[in-house]
C-alpha positions as CSV (number, residue, x, y, z in Angstrom):
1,X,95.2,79.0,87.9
2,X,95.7,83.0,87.4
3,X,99.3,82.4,86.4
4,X,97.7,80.6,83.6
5,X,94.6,83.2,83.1
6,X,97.3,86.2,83.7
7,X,99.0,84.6,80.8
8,X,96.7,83.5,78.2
9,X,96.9,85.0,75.1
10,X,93.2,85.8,75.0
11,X,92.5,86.8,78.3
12,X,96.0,88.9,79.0
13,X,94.6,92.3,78.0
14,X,92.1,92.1,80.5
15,X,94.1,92.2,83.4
16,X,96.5,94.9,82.5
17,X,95.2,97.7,84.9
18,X,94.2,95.1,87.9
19,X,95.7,94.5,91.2
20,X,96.2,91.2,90.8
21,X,97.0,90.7,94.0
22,X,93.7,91.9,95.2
23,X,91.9,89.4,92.8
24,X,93.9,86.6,94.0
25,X,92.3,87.6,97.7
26,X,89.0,88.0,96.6
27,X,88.4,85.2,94.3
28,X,89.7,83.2,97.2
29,X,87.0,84.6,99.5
30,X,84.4,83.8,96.7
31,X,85.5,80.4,96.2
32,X,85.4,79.9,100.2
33,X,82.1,81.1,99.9
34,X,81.0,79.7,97.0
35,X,81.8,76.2,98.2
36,X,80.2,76.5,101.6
37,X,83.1,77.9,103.4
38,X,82.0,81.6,104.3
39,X,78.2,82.5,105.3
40,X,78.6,86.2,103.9
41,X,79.9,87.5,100.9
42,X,81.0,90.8,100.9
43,X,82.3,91.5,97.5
44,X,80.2,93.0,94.3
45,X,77.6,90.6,92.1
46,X,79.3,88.5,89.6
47,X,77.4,91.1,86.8
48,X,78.8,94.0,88.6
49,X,82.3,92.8,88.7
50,X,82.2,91.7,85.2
51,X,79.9,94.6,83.7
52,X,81.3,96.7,81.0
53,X,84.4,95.2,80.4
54,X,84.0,93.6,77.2
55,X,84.2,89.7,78.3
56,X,82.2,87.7,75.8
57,X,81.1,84.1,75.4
58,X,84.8,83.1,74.1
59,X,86.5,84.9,77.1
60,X,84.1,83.9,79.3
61,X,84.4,79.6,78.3
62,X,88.3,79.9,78.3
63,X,88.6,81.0,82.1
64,X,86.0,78.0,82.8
65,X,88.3,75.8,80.8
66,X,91.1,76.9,83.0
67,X,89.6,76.9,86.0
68,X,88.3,73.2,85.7
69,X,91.7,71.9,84.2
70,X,93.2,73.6,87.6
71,X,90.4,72.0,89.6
72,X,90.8,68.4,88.1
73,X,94.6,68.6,88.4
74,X,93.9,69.3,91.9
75,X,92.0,66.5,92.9
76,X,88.6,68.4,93.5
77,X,86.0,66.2,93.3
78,X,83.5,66.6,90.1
79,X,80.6,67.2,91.9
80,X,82.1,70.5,93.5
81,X,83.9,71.7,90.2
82,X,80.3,71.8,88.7
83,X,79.1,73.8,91.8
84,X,82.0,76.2,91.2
């Protein structure tokens, strides 16, 4: 999923300066969370992560659109790609 993200085009710029490696670990603990997996989550708000780094509506749809492509390819079943 971030090899396609990392990649894109439109999103590429916005992952210059980040230890992607540390994303990759932290959007796994989210997604644990997220999905029922972890009772605490210990990283920042979803607006503090994002805040002040110029993501917009287009941004914003195109790593949903890549995240649900990577979901459905996976086999994840609808109702917990919508909860995601």
């Amino acid at each position: 999923m971030y090899d396609r993200i990392f990649c894109d085009s439109e999103l590429q710029n916005f992952f210059v300066k980040t230890d992607k490696d540390r994303l990759l670990a932290k959007q796994t603990e989210f997604l644990t969370h997220a999905t029922g997996g972890l009772s605490q989550w210990t990283g920042l708000s979803m607006k503090e992560a994002h805040q002040g780094r110029g993501i917009g509506e287009r941004e914003y749809n195109k790593v949903v659109e890549i995240v649900r492509e990577t979901l459905e390819g996976l086999g994840v079943a609808p109702d917990l790609i919508a909860e995601v």
